[in-house]
N, C-alpha and C positions, 0 to 999 in steps of 0.2 A: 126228277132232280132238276135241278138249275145251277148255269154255270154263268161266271162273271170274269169279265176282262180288263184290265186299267194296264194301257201301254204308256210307259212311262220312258224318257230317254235320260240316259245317266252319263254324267261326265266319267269318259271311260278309265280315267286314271282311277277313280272312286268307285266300281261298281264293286272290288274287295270290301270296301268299309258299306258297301249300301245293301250287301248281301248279309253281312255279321249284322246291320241294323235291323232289317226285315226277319231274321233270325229272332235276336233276340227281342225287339220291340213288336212288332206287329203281327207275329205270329202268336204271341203271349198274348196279343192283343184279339186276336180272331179267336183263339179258345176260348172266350169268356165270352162270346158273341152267341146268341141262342139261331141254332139252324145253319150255321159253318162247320163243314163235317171236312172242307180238308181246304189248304189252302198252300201255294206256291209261287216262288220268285224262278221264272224264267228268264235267260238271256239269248236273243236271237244269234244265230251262227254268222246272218249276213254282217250283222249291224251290232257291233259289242256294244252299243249306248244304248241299243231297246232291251228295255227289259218290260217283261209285264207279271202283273200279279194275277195270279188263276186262283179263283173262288168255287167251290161247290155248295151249294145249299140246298136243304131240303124242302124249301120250294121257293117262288117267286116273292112272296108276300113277305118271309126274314128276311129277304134281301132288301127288297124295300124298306123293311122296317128300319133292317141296318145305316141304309143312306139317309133318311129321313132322323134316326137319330143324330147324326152331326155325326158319330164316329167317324164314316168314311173321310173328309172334311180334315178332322185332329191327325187322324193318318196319316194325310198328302202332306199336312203341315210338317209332320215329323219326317217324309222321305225327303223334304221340298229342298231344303239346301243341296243335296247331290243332284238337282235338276242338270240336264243340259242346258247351258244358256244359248243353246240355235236359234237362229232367229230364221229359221225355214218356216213356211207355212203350211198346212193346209187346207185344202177345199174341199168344201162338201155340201148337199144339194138340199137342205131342210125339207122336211116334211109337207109344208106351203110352200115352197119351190122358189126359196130364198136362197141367195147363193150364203154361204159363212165361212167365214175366216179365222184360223186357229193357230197357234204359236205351237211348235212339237214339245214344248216346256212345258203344255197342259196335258195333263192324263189324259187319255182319251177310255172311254168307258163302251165297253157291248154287252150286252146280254142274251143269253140262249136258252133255252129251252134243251134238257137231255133227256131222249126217251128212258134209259136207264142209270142205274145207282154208280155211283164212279168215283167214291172212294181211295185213294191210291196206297197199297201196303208193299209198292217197289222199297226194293233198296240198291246199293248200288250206282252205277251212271247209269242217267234216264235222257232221251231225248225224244223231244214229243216232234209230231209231223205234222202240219195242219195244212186240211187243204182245201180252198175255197172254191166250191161249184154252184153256178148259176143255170136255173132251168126257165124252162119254158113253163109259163100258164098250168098250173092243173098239174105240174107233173111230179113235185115234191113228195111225196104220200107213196107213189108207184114206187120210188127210187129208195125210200125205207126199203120197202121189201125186198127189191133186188139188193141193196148192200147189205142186209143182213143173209137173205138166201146165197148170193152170190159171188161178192165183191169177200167179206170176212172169212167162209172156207177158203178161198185163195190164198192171203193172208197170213192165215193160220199155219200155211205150207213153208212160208219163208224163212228161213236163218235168221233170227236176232229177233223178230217180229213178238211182241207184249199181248196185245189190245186194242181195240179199236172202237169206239162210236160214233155217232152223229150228234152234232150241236146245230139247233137251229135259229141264227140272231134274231135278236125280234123288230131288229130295226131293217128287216132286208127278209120278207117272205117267200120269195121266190131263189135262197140260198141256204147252202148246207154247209156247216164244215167239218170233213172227216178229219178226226183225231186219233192220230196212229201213235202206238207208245212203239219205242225199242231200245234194245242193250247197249245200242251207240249210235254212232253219228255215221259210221262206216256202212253198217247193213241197212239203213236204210238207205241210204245212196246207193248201195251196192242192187236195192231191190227197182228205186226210180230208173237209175241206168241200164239196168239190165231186160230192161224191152215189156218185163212183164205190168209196171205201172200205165206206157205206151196202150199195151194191149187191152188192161180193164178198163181206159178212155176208151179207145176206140168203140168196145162195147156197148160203152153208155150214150155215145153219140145222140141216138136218137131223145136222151132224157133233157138236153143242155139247148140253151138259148139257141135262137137262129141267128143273131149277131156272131157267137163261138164257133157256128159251123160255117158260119162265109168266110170269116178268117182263115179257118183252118183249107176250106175250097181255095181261096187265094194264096197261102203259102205253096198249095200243090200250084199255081199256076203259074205263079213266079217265080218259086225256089227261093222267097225271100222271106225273113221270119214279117207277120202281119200280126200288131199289136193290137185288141181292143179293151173297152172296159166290161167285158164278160169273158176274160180269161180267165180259165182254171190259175189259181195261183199257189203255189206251193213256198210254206215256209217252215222253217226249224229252229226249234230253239230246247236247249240246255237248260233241264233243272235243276236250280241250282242249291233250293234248299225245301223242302217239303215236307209238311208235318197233317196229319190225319184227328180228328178230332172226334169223342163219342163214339 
């Protein structure tokens, strides 16, 4: 499987009308797309203006074919008037090790790689968990095996707790990101806060950047939180309308 991301930021007075729109427009519009087996509008918990649209396909090559036919392109054009007008930027490191600079008004686009089929036939309120880890050289491939032996019966043990897999960007090989479904916004917090999220870090220690472990060495040393750019990062967001396809 393959999965696809476009973070989009919504003027927040409008994400009701931009959520009936991707309803009714774009999801009509993803059915008729060959190799889109499920497709959704999430809204981030932190940040009510991020929304992003979640794609599944049955493999890399319809996804491809989908951007390359200009569909994707007609799409933005139709979500693009609820854009946020932020004039925030981002930065990011190009490929040739150019720096670039991007308006949060511009979709921004990732793609993954999913070992498994992931279809979604929730009903209900859904909140997905996603959580961004950075390894060391070599070590990606081991760390499949431990979240599926390891990390997922844990998991599985918790109140609220759906689902879970790995998505691997393909813009970023030496990162994972675990995608946790659950019954709300409560039990997973209830499950981050409650030491046992703490504790399957702490386990995987040895799997993650040596930038992530100096950090974490210098917050024991200072008792003060130390930020880097190989933070595990955890985010959540509410779906908000989601339809399965084939």
């Amino acid at each position: 499987m393959f999965m696809r991301t476009v973070k989009m930021f919504v003027k927040q007075n409008e994400v009701p009308y931009f959520r009936a729109l991707y309803q009714e427009q774009i999801l009509e519009a993803f059915a008729k797309v060959q190799g889109c087996r499920y497709a959704a509008l999430l809204q981030s918990t932190h940040n009510p203006e991020e929304c992003i649209s979640l794609t599944f396909w049955t493999s890399e090559a319809e996804a491809r074919a989908y951007e390359q036919s200009g569909e994707y392109e007609q799409l933005v054009r139709i979500l693009s008037p609820h854009f946020s007008e932020s004039s925030e930027l981002q930065i990011r490191l190009t490929k040739d090790l150019k720096i670039e600079y991007s308006s949060s008004k511009d979709p921004e686009v990732r793609k993954f790689e999913v070992d498994s089929h992931q279809d979604s036939k929730s009903t209900g309120e859904i909140l997905l968990r996603m959580v961004s880890l950075k390894f060391r050289e070599g070590k990606v491939e081991e760390f499949k095996k431990h979240y599926e032996e390891k990390v997922i019966p844990v998991l599985r043990s918790v109140d609220g707790f759906r689902r879970a897999f790995l998505a691997a960007p393909s813009d970023s090989p030496n990162e994972l990101i675990s995608v946790t479904e659950w019954e709300n916004e409560q039990a997973a917090r209830k499950y981050e806060h409650g030491g046992q999220f703490d504790a399957i870090l702490e386990s995987q220690r040895h799997f993650f950047s040596g930038l992530y472990n100096w950090g974490i060495r210098r917050e024991k040393e200072t008792g003060s939180k130390v930020a880097t750019s190989e933070d595990v990062t955890v985010d959540y967001h509410h779906v908000l309308v989601g339809r399965s396809f084939g």
